[in-house]
N, C-alpha and C positions, 0 to 999 in steps of 0.2 A: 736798354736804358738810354735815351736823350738826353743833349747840355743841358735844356732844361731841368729834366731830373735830380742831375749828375749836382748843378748849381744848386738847385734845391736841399740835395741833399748835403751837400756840404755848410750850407747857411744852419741847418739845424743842427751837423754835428760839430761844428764848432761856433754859432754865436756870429757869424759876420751877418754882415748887411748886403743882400743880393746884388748890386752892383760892383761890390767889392768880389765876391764869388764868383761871377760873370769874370771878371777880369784877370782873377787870380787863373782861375781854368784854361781860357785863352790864352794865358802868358805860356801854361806849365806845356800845350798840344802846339803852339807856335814852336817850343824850346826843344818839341821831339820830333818836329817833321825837321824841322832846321836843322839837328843833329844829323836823324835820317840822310837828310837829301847831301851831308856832307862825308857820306860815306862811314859814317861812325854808328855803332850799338847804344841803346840805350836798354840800360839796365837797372832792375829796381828790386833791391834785396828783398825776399817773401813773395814777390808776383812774378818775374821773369823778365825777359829778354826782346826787344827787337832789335832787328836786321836786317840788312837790305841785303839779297841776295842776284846775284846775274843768273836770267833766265836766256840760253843759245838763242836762234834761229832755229824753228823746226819746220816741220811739213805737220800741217795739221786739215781738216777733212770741212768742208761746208754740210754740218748739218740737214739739210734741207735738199739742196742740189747734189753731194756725195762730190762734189768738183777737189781739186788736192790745192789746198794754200799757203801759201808761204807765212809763219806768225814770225813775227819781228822779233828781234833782241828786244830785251827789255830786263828794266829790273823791279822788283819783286820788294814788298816786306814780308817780314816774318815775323810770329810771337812765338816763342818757347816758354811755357809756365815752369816757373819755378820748383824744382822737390816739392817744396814746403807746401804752395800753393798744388801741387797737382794731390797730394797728401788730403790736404783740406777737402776738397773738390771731392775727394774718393772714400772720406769718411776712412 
């Protein structure tokens, strides 16, 4: 699913006006990477969990050439779906 969709579909489920939708969306994906990038979870009762997780330095392998490379530190998000939602999903 695309913002488009996403906007779409929330104009229908609740009655706003697509630019209002548009904005509202942008506001709530602005308010999780900004959490995200300050080191905090977001969390949302019935759907789940992200998380920024530290990924090491490792040795990792060039596909192609088999050469050995160094992949950088770096950090990670994560979702963990919820019980409820993994339930749902699982029928």
């Amino acid at each position: 699913m695309t913002k488009i969709e996403l906007t779409n579909a929330i104009c229908d489920g609740t009655g706003m006006l697509k630019q209002d939708a548009i904005a509202a969306l942008e506001t709530l994906l602005e308010i999780i990477k900004e959490t995200l990038e300050d080191g905090e979870e977001v969390k949302v009762s019935g759907f789940g969990k992200w998380e920024i997780k530290q990924k090491n330095e490792r040795q990792g392998r060039n596909p192609q050439t088999g050469e050995l490379i160094s992949i950088s530190r770096r950090r990670v998000v994560t979702f963990k779906p919820s019980p409820v939602f993994k339930n749902q999903l699982n029928g």
